[in-house]
N, C-alpha and C positions, 0 to 999 in steps of 0.2 A: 767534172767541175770540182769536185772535194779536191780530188787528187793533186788536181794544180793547184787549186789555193792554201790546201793544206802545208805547201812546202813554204810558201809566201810565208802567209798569215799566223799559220798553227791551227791544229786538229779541231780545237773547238770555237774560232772565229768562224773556220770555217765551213761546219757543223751546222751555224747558225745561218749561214748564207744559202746552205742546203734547204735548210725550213724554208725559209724565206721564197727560193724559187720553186718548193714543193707548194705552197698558197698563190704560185703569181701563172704557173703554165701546171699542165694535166701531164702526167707522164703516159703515153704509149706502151703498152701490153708488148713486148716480144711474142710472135709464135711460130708455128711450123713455118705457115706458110710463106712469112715473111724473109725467114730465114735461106728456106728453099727460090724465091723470088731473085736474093739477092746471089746466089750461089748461081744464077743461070744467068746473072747478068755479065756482060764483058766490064766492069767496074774495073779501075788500076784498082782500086783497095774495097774491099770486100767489107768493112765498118762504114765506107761511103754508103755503102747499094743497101746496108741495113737501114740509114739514116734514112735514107731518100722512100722506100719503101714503107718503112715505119710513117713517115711524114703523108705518103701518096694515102692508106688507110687511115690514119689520123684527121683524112682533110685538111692538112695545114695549110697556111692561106702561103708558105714560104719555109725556105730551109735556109737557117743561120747560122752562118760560119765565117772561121778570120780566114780560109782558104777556098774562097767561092771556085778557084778555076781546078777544084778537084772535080766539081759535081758537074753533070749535066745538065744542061738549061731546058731541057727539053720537055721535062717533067712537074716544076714547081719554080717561082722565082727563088734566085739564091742571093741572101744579103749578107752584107759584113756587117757586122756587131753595130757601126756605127749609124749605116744606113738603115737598119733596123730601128734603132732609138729616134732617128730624124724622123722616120714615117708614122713611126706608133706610139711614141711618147705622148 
């Protein structure tokens, strides 16, 4: 998130966007096993099978992303940013 909006916005707007979504969702723990989970998966990209993974131990109710047809449906609903906001707003 910084990374992108940092080039947008600048370093410390988007700093501040950081806090902001550090108070609004929990971040997930990376660990071994998570790590090894997604390394056994047939995933095209290997940061997907971490998300999803992270997500499946998280209990997340859904995985959000502007590229849902990267992920597998199989596991967790996948929404776009938009449809996210429409259902949980």
């Amino acid at each position: 998130m910084y990374f992108i909006m940092r080039k947008r916005i600048g370093g410390i707007k988007a700093l501040d966007y950081v806090r902001h979504a550090l108070n609004v969702f929990a971040v997930e723990a990376l660990d071994d096993m998570i790590f090894r989970l997604a390394a056994d998966m047939p995933y095209k990209d290997f940061e997907d099978a971490i998300q999803t993974f992270s997500a499946l131990h998280a209990k997340a109710q859904c995985i959000v992303t502007r590229n849902p047809s990267l992920f597998s449906k199989n596991c967790l609903p996948i929404l776009t940013p938009r449809e996210y906001w429409d259902i949980y707003r």
